[in-house]
N, C-alpha and C positions, 0 to 999 in steps of 0.2 A: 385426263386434263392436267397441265403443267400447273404450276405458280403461277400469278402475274408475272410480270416483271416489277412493278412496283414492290409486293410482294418477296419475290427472289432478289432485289437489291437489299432489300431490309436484314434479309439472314444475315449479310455481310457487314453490317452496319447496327447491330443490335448493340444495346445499352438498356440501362433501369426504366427510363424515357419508354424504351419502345415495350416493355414488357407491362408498363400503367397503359399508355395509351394502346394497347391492344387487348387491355385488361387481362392478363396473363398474372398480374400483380395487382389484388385491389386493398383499396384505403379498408380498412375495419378498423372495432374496437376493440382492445385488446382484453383475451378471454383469460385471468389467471389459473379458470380448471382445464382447461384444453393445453395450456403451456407445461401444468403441471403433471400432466396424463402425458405429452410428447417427452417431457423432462425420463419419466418414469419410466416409459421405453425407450428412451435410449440408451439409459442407465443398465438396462435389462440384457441390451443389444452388446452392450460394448463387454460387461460383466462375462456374456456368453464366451465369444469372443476370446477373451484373457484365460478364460477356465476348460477352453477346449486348445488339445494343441493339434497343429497345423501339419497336413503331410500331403502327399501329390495325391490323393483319393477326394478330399475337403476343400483343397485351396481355396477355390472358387466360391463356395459355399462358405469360409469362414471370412473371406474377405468381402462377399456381398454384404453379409450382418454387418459386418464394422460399417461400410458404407451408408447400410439402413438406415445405421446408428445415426451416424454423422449426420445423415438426413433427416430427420426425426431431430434433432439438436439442435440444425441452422433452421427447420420451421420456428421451432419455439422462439427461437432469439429472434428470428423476422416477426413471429404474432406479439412479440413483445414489444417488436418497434412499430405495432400495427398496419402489419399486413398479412394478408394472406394469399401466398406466393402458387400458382397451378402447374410451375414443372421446374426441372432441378436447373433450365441453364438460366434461369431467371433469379432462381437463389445464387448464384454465381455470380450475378452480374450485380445483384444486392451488395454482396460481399465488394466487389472492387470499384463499384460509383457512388456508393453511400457512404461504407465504411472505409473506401481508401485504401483496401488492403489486398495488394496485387498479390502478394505471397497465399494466403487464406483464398483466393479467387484460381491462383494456378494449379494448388493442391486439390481443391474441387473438382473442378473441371479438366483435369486430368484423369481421375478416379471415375468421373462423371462418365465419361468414354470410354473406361472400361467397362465398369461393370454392365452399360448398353450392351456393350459386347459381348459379353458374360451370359446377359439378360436373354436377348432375341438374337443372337447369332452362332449361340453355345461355347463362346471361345472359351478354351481351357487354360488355366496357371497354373506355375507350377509352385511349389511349397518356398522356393527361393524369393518371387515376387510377391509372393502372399506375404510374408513375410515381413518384407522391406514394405510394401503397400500397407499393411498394419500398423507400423511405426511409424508413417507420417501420416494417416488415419488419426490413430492415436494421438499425435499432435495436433492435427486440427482440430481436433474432438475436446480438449483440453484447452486449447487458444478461443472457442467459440463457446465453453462452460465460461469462461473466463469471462465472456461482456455479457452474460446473461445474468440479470438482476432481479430476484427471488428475496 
């Protein structure tokens, strides 16, 4: 059985809007040991990351952790602006209708479609993309440390 089409219109039309009203994104209170426990793993994630180096055997593997990271990073900063977000294109879309930040929204959700890829379809990278994928990782990982208030 397809989508609706009510449904299948909305893929195309998705925003922060549609992820509360589908409850994909709910209102909570904000928990400072669960922020500081995602803080902690990310820290752990990214640390890994920097202390292992990268070759055509890993890629994939070390650029998934960076991403965890970064995942693990934008939860906290969304439980901090109290919510709790159920899947990454929604943290995405936080990123570019709350915060305004198309740059932090495109680096996401670009990375977001890979590692998918990565994830359930086994695609492979090579140590060149992993590479460059790490350092604007890395940036966003530092841009979104940066509005998180501890």
């Amino acid at each position: 059985m397809g989508l609706s089409y009510v449904a299948w219109s909305r893929c195309f039309n998705m925003d922060w809007h549609s992820c509360i009203d589908d409850k994909n994104a709910i209102k909570m209170t904000s928990n400072s040991e669960r922020i500081k426990s995602l803080l902690h793993s990310a820290k752990r994630r990214k640390d890994f990351v920097e202390n292992h180096k990268i070759d055509d055997t890993n890629a994939e593997i070390i650029f998934s952790d960076m991403y965890e990271g970064c995942l693990e990073l934008l939860h906290a900063f969304v439980a901090q602006k109290g919510y709790k977000v159920q899947n990454h294109i929604c943290l995405a879309y936080f990123l570019r209708d709350n915060e305004n930040d198309r740059e932090l929204f495109m680096i996401f959700d670009r990375y977001r479609k890979i590692r998918n890829d990565v994830l359930y379809y086994g695609r492979m990278l090579d140590k060149g993309f992993s590479i460059k994928a790490i350092q604007e990782l890395s940036y966003f990982y530092q841009r979104i440390k940066g509005k998180i208030i501890m």
